[in-house]
N, C-alpha and C positions, 0 to 999 in steps of 0.2 A: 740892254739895261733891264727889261724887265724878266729876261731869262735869268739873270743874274737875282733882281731879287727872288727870285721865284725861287731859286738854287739855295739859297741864306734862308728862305724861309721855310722850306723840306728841309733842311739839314737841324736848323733850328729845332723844328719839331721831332724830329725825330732822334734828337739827342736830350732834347726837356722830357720824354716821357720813361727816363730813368728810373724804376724804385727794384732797391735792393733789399732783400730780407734774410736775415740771418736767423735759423729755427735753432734753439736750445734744446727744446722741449716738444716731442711728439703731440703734445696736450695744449699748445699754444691757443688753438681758439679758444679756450674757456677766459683768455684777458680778453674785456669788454671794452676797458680801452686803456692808454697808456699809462705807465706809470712816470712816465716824468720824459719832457719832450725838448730840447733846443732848438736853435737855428745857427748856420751859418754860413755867410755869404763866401763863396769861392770867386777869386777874381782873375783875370788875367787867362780866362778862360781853361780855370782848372788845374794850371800846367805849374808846379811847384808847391800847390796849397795841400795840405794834408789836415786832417784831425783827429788825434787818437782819444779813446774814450778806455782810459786805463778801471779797469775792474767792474765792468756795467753792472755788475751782480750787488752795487752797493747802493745800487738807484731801490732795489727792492727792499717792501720791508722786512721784519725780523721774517718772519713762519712763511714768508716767498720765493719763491725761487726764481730766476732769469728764464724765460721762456721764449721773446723772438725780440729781435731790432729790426727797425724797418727805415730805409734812409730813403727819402726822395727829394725829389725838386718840388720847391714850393710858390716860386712866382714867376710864372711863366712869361707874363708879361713884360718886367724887367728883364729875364733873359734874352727875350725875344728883341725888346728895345736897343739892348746894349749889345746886339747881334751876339750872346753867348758870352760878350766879358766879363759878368755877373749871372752866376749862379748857384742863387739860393738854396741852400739845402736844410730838409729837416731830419732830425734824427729821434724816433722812436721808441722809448725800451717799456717794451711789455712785460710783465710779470706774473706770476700763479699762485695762488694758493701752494703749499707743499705738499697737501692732500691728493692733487691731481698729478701728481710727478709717480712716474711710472719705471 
């Protein structure tokens, strides 16, 4: 038994420490931080849940440009609780200046 949780809870961890980044823009570090942030809970341990984010480039404003997304896991806890059938995710769109686009 306790090999068993020991197993659910490495795997656990080591599937919560997911973050995805997607780079636009070589110049990305200059967002200090996001321009507009969601959440959403995937259930059923991820297997059918999808979420598109049709035009991110419309999160920025007028004279910005789309520079990086960044998706991770945000409550590990709950994932950890619901042994993985809930996980929360967050999704980040950064943005720049149009000055800094290269």
């Amino acid at each position: 038994m306790i090999r068993l949780l020991m197993v659910i809870f490495v795997a656990t961890i080591i599937n919560s420490c997911a973050t995805q980044s997607f780079i636009f823009n070589k110049n990305y570090h200059e967002a200090e931080k996001s321009s507009y942030e969601t959440q959403k809970i995937f259930k059923n341990w991820g297997l059918g849940d999808e979420q598109v984010l049709y035009n991110p480039s419309s999160y920025c404003k007028r004279n910005e440009i789309l520079a990086k997304i960044d998706l991770k896991n945000t409550n590990y806890k709950l994932e950890f609780l619901s042994l993985g059938y809930f996980q929360p995710r967050t999704i980040e769109i950064y943005c720049i200046d149009s000055s800094f686009a290269k």
